[in-house]
BABALUM-123459 format. One record per residue (C-alpha): x, y, z; residue number from 1; residue in one letter. Coordinates in steps of 0.25 Angstrom, whole numbers. Layout:
# residues N
PT  X  Y  Z  NUM  A
...
This chain:
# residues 528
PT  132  -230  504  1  X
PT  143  -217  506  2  X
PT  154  -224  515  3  X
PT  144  -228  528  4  X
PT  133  -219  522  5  X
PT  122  -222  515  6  X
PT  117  -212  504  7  X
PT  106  -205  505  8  X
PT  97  -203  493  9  X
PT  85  -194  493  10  X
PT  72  -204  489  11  X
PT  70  -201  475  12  X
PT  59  -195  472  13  X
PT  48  -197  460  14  X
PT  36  -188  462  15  X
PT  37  -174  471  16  X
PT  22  -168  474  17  X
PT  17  -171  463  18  X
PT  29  -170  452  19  X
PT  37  -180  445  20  X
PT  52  -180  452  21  X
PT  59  -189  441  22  X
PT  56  -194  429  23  X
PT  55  -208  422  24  X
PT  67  -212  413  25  X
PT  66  -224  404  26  X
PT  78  -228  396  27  X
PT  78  -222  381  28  X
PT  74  -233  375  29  X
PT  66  -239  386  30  X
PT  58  -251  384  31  X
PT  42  -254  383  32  X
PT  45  -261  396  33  X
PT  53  -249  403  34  X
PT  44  -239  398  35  X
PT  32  -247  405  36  X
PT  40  -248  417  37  X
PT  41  -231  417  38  X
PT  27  -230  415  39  X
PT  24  -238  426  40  X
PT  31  -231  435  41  X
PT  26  -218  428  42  X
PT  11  -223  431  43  X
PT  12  -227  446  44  X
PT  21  -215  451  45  X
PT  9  -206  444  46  X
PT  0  -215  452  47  X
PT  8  -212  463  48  X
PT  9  -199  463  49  X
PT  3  -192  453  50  X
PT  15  -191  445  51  X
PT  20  -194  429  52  X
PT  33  -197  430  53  X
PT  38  -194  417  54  X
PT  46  -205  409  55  X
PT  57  -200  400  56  X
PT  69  -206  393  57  X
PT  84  -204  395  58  X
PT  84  -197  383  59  X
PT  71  -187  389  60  X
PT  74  -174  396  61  X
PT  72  -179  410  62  X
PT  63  -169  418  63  X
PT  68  -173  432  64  X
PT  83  -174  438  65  X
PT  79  -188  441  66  X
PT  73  -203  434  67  X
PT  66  -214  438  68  X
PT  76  -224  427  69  X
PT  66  -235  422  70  X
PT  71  -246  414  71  X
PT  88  -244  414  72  X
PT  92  -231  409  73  X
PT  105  -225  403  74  X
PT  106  -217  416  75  X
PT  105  -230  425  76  X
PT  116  -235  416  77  X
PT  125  -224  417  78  X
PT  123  -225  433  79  X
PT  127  -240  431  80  X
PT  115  -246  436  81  X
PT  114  -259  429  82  X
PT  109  -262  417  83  X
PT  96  -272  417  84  X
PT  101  -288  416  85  X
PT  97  -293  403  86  X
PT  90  -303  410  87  X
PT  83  -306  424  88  X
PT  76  -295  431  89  X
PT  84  -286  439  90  X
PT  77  -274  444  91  X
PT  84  -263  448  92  X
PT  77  -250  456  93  X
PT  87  -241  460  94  X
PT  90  -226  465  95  X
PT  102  -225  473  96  X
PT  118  -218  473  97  X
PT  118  -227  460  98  X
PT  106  -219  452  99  X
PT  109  -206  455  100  X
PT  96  -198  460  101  X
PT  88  -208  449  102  X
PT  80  -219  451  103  X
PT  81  -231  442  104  X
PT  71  -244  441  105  X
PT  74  -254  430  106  X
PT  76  -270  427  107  X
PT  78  -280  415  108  X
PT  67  -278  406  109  X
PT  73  -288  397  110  X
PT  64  -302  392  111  X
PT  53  -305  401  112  X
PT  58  -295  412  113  X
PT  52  -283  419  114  X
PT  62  -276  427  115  X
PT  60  -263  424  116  X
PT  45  -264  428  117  X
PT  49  -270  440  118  X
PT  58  -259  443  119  X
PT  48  -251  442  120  X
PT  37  -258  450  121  X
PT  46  -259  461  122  X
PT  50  -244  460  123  X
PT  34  -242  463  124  X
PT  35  -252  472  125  X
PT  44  -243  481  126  X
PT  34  -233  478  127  X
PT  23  -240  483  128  X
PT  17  -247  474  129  X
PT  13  -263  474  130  X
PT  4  -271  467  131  X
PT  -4  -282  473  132  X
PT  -17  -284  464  133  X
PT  -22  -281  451  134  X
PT  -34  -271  458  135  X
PT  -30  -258  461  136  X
PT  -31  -259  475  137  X
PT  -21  -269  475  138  X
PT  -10  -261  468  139  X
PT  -5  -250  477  140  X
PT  1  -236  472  141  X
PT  3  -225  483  142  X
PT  0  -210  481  143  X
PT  11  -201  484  144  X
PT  14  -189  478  145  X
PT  28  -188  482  146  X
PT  36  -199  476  147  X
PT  50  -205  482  148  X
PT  57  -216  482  149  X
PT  70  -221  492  150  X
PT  83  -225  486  151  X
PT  83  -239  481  152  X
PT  93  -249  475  153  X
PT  85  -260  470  154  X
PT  89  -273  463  155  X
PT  81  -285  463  156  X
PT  81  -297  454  157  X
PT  67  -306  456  158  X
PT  67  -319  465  159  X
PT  63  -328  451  160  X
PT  65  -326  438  161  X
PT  53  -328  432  162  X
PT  40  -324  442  163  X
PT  26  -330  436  164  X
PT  10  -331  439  165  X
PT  -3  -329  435  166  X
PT  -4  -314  436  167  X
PT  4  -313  424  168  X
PT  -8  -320  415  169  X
PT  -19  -316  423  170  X
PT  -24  -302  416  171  X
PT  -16  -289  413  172  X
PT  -16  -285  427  173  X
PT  -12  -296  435  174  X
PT  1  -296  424  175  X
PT  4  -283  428  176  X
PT  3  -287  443  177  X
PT  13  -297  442  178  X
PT  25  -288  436  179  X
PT  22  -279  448  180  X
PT  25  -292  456  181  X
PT  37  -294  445  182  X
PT  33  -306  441  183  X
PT  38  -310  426  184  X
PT  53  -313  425  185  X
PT  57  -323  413  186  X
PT  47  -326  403  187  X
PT  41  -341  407  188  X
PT  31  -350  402  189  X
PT  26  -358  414  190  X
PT  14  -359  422  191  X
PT  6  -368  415  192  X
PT  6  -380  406  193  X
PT  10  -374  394  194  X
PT  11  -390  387  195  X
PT  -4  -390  386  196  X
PT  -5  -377  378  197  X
PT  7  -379  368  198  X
PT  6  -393  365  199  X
PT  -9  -395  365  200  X
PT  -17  -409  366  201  X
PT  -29  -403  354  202  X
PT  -18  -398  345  203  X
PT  -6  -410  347  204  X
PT  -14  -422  352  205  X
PT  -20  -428  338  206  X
PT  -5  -426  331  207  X
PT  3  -431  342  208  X
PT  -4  -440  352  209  X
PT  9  -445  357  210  X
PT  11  -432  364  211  X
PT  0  -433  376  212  X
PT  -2  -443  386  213  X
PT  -7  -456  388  214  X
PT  -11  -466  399  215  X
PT  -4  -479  401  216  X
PT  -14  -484  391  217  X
PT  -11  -477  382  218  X
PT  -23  -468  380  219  X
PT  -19  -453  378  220  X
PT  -23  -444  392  221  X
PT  -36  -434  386  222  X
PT  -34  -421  392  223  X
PT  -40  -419  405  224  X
PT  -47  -405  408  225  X
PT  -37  -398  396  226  X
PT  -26  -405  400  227  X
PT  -16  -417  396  228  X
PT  -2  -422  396  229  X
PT  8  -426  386  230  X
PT  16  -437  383  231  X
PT  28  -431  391  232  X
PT  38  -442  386  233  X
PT  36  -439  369  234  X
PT  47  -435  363  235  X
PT  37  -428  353  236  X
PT  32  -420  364  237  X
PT  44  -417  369  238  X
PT  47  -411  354  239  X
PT  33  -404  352  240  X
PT  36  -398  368  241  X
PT  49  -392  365  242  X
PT  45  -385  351  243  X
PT  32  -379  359  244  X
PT  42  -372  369  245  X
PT  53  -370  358  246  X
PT  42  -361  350  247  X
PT  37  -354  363  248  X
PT  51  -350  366  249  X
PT  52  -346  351  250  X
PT  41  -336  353  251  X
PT  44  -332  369  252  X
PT  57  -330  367  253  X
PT  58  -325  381  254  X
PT  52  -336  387  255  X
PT  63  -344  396  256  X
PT  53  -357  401  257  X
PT  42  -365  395  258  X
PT  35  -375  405  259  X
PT  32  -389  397  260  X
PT  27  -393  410  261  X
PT  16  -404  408  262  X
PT  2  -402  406  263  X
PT  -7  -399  421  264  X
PT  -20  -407  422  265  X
PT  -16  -418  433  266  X
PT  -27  -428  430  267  X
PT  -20  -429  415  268  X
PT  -9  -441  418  269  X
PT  3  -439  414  270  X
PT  8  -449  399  271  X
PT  8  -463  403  272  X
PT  14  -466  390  273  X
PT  26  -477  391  274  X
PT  36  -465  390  275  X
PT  30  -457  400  276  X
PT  26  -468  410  277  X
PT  41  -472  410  278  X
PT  46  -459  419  279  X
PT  45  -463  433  280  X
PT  37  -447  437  281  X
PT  31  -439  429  282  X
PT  42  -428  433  283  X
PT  52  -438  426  284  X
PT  44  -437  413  285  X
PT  39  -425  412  286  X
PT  55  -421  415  287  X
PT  59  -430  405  288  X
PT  49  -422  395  289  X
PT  54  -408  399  290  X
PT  69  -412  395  291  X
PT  64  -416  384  292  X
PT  59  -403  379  293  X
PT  68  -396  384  294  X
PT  80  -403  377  295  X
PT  75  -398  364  296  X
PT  71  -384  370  297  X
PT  84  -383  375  298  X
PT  89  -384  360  299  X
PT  82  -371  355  300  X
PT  80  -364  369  301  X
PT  91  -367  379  302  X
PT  88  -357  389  303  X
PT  73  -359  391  304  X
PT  68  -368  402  305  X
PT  55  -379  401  306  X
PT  46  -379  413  307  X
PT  41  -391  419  308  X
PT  34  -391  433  309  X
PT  35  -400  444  310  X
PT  20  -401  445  311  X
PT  9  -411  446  312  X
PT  14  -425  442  313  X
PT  29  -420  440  314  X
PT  27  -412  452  315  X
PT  38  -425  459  316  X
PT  54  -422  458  317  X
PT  59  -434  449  318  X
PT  61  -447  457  319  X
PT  77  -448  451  320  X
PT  86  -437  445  321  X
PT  80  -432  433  322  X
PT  88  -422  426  323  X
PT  81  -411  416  324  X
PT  87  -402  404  325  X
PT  93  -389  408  326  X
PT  81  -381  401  327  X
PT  71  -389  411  328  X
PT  65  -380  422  329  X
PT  56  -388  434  330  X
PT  45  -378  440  331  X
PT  41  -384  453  332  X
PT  26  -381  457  333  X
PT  23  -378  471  334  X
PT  16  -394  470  335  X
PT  14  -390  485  336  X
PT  8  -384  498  337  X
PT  3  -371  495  338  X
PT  6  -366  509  339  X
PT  18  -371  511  340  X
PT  33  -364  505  341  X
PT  36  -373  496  342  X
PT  51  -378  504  343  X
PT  42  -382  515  344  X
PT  30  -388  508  345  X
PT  32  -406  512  346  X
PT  24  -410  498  347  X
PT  21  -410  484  348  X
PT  8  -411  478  349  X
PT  9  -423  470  350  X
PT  -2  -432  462  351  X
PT  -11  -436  474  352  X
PT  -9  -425  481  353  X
PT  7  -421  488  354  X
PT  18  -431  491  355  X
PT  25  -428  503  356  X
PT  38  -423  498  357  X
PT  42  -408  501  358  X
PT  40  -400  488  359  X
PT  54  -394  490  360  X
PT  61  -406  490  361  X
PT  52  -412  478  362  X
PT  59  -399  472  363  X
PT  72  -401  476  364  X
PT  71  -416  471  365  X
PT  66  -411  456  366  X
PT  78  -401  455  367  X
PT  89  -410  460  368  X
PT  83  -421  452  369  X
PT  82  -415  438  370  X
PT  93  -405  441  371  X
PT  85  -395  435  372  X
PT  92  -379  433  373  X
PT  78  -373  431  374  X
PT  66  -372  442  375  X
PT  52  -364  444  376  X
PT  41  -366  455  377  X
PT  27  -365  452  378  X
PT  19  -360  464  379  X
PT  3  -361  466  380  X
PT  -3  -349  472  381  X
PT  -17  -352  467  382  X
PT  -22  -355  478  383  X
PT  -37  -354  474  384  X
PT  -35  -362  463  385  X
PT  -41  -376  465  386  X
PT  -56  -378  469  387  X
PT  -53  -384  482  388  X
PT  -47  -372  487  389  X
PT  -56  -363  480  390  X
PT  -59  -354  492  391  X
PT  -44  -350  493  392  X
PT  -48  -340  480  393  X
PT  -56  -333  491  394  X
PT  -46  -334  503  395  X
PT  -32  -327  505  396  X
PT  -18  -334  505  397  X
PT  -5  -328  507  398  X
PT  8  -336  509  399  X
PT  19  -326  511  400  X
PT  30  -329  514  401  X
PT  30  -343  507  402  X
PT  31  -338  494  403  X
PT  44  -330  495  404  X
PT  50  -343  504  405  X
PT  43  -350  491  406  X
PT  52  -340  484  407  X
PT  65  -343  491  408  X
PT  64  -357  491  409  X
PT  61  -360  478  410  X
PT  72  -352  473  411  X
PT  81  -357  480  412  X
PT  77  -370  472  413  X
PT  83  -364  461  414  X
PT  68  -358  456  415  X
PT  70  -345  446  416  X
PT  55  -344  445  417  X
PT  40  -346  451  418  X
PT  28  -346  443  419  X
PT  15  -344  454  420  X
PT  3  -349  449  421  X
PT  -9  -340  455  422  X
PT  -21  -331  451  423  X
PT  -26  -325  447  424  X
PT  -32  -336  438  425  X
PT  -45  -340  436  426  X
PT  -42  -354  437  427  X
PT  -36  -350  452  428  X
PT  -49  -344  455  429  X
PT  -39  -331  458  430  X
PT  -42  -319  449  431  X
PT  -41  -302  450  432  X
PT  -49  -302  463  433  X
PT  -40  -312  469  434  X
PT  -28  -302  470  435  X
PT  -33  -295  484  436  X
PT  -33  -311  491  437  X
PT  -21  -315  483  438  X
PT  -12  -304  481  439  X
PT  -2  -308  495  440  X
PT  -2  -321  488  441  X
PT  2  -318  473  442  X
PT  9  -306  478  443  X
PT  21  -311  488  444  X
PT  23  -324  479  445  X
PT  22  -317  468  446  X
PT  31  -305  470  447  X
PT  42  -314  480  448  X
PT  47  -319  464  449  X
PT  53  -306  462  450  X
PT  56  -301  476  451  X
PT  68  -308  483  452  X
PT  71  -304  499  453  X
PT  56  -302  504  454  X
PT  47  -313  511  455  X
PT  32  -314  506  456  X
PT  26  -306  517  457  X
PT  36  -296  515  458  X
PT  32  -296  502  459  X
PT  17  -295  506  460  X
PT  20  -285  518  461  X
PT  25  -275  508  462  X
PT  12  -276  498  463  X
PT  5  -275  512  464  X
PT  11  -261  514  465  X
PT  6  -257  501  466  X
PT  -7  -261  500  467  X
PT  -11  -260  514  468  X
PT  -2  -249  520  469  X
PT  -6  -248  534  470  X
PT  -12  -260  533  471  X
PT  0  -267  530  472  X
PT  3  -275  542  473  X
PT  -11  -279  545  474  X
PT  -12  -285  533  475  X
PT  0  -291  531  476  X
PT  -2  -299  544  477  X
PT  -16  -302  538  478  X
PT  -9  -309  525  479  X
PT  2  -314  534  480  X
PT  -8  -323  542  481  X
PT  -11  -328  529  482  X
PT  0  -332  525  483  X
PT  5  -339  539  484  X
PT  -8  -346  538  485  X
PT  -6  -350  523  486  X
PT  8  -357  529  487  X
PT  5  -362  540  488  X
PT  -6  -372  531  489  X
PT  -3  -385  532  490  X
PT  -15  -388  523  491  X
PT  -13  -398  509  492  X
PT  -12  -389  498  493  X
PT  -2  -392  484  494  X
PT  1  -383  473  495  X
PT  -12  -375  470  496  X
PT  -21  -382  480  497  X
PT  -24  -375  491  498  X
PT  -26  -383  505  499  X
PT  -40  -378  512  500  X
PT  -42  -365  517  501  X
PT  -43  -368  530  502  X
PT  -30  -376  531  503  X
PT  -22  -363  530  504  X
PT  -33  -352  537  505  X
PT  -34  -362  548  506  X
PT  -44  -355  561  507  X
PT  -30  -351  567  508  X
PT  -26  -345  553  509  X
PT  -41  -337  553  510  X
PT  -39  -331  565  511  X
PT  -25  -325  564  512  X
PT  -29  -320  549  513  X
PT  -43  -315  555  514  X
PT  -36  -307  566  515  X
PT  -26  -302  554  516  X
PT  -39  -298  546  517  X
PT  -46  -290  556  518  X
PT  -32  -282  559  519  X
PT  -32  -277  547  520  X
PT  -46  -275  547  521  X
PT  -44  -265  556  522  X
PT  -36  -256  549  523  X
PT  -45  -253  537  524  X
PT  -48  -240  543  525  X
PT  -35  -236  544  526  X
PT  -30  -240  529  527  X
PT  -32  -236  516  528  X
């Protein structure tokens, strides 16, 4: 602002008919992950337009007056433009009075974090870019010739520290995918149960027998299907435990959480040895376990967290104050409705199907109750992934606006990350081809982590523009009655098991969607 004026600045301007209008400059001794940022940029503005920008040095002859700064140059230090944190993920995107006729995107590329790629996608998101599949119909790049670009003073920070999925193991292009939902953040091992593959039941079971569980008769428990349980109440256990995630930490140096949840399979009991039985809840001993690891991980590694989930049999807030080690962290699965947001959903899924007993305050009783410092959520979006719901892999299901209200909620409960669990995975019967059902879904969930002050269907609304462009609103009210339908269910569903199809597209719920459907049918002669 000049006194009650604003300042105007000419839109900066990359590409002219044809011709590069700026250059690319990377810091002198850029890195491998700021050079890639560059030559991403580089790529998709030739895509757009025809055009190789050149990338050059602060040390090169530049060819143009003006630079597009990627990673933090010596130039955006002398304009005082700060210097990336050396940890977090600040983005900063910015051409304003500060940058003097430059344009400048960068972040913290320190560790696990990608904020100078980020910089960058969002710079071709303002562009006009977007990314929504893995197919290329799915990933929008505009044509123009004549590059331009308004002013912009851009800082964001992401919603969760650590953003986590299935994209990210899926195949080479899903990964790449989920950075351009900026998903990553601090380096986590979670989502799954890792117990099983570092202290395994062929390779420990003849030397230390004490270790696995037992019925009440003493009999040790034979792995079910692949899966067993430990003795959780063994102090050498505990021992063997703690030097597994000591060495991981040795060798992942990065690494800030290891989960040391129990073992899944839930017709495997858990120990009914005397020092197990003893604990009034599973959650009681299975917490007692996880202090006792991390009071010898604390010794070595301080600062790093161990995982455990409220999930399946310790799915249940402790019945009295039950306090855990500083370096404790309690993930709570989504052990709930599907439809529901989560501060509104009245149950938990509980052995024998759901105890009536919101799931918010089941959460607020496990944090006041152990005191813990450290929480996560674990969120189902697999919706196809159990038999008896099997047709979902062939149906839509959007939900909108409860993700980001998930988002808000669960941060406000003191939440620093989220790990969804979705396809595409074999075993969800969601794969590649599911992205064009499933892309609303993953998308707003996946991509609300970073972004803060934007509900779900804005979110959807503004990949709607891009893919659909004139056919934006019609389809947006299309997946909006999906997801209103998808809310307005009041059909049983817990964690990853889906209630009926017909108890969330009820008759009503058809006709709206139909009506939805053919309105947008009715533009395909009048779209690309």
């Amino acid at each position: 602002m000049d006194g009650d004026k604003l300042v105007y600045f000419a839109p900066f301007r990359l590409t002219r008919q044809g011709q590069a209008a700026v250059q690319i400059c990377i810091p002198r001794a850029a890195s491998a992950a700021v050079l890639a940022a560059a030559e991403d940029l580089q790529a998709h503005v030739l895509r757009i337009s025809g055009v190789t920008l050149p990338i050059c040095t602060e040390a090169d002859a530049l060819l143009h007056p003006h630079s597009i700064h990627v990673g933090y140059t010596q130039r955006a230090a002398d304009l005082g433009l700060p210097a990336p944190e050396p940890l977090g993920e600040r983005v900063l995107l910015q051409y304003n009075e500060r940058t003097d006729g430059d344009l400048f995107a960068y972040g913290n590329d320190h560790i696990s974090a990608d904020g100078t790629a980020n910089a960058v996608t969002m710079l071709l998101e303002k562009l006009g870019c977007g990314w929504f599949g893995t197919a290329a119909l799915w990933q929008v790049v505009p044509e123009n010739p004549s590059i331009t670009i308004e002013q912009m003073d851009i800082v964001e920070t992401p919603k969760f520290i650590a953003r986590e999925n299935r994209l990210t193991t899926f195949n080479s292009q899903s990964y790449e995918l989920s950075k351009r939902w900026y998903m990553g953040g601090v380096e986590t091992l979670v989502g799954q149960h890792y117990l099983m593959t570092y202290v395994d039941v062929m390779t420990y079971r003849a030397e230390h027998p004490e270790w696995y569980a037992k019925d009440a008769d003493g009999n040790y428990l034979e792995p079910t299907d692949g899966w067993w349980q430990f003795c959780y109440s063994n102090a050498g256990l505990h021992q063997k435990v703690a030097d597994v995630v000591i060495d991981y930490f040795n060798k992942h140096p990065y690494c800030m959480v290891f989960t040391i949840t129990p073992n899944d399979g839930s017709r495997v009991g858990i120990c009914q040895c005397a020092g197990c039985k003893c604990y009034s809840s599973d959650t009681d001993l299975i917490l007692d376990f996880a202090n006792a690891v991390a009071k010898i991980v604390k010794k070595t590694y301080p600062d790093r967290l161990l995982n455990v989930l409220s999930y399946a049999p310790t799915v249940a807030a402790p019945s009295a104050v039950h306090p855990v080690e500083s370096n404790v962290e309690i993930m709570f699965c989504t052990e709930t409705s599907m439809t529901k947001p989560t501060a509104e959903a009245g149950y938990i899924g509980l052995p024998g199907w759901k105890q009536q007993i919101p799931w918010k305050t089941n959460m607020q009783n496990y944090i006041a109750r152990t005191n813990v410092k450290h929480v996560a959520v674990w969120k189902w979006l697999c919706i196809a992934a159990n038999s008896y719901s099997g047709d979902w892999g062939k149906m839509p299901w959007v939900q909108g606006n409860v993700a980001t209200e998930d988002h808000a909620f669960w941060k406000s409960m003191g939440a620093t990350y989220v790990f969804y669990d979705q396809g595409p995975h074999t075993a969800y019967r969601e794969y590649d081809n599911s992205f064009p059902l499933r892309w609303p879904l993953w998308y707003v969930a996946n991509r609300g982590c970073w972004t803060q002050g934007k509900t779900g269907e804005q979110l959807l609304y503004d990949a709607c523009v891009k893919l659909y462009g004139a056919g934006a609103d019609a389809m947006m009210s299309y997946y909006k009655a999906l997801a209103n339908a998808s809310a307005a269910s009041n059909g049983d569903s817990v964690s990853w098991v889906m209630c009926k199809p017909t108890e969330v597209y009820t008759a009503a719920q058809i006709q709206t969607i139909d009506r939805r459907v053919a309105a947008a049918k009715a533009m395909l002669n009048s779209v690309t």
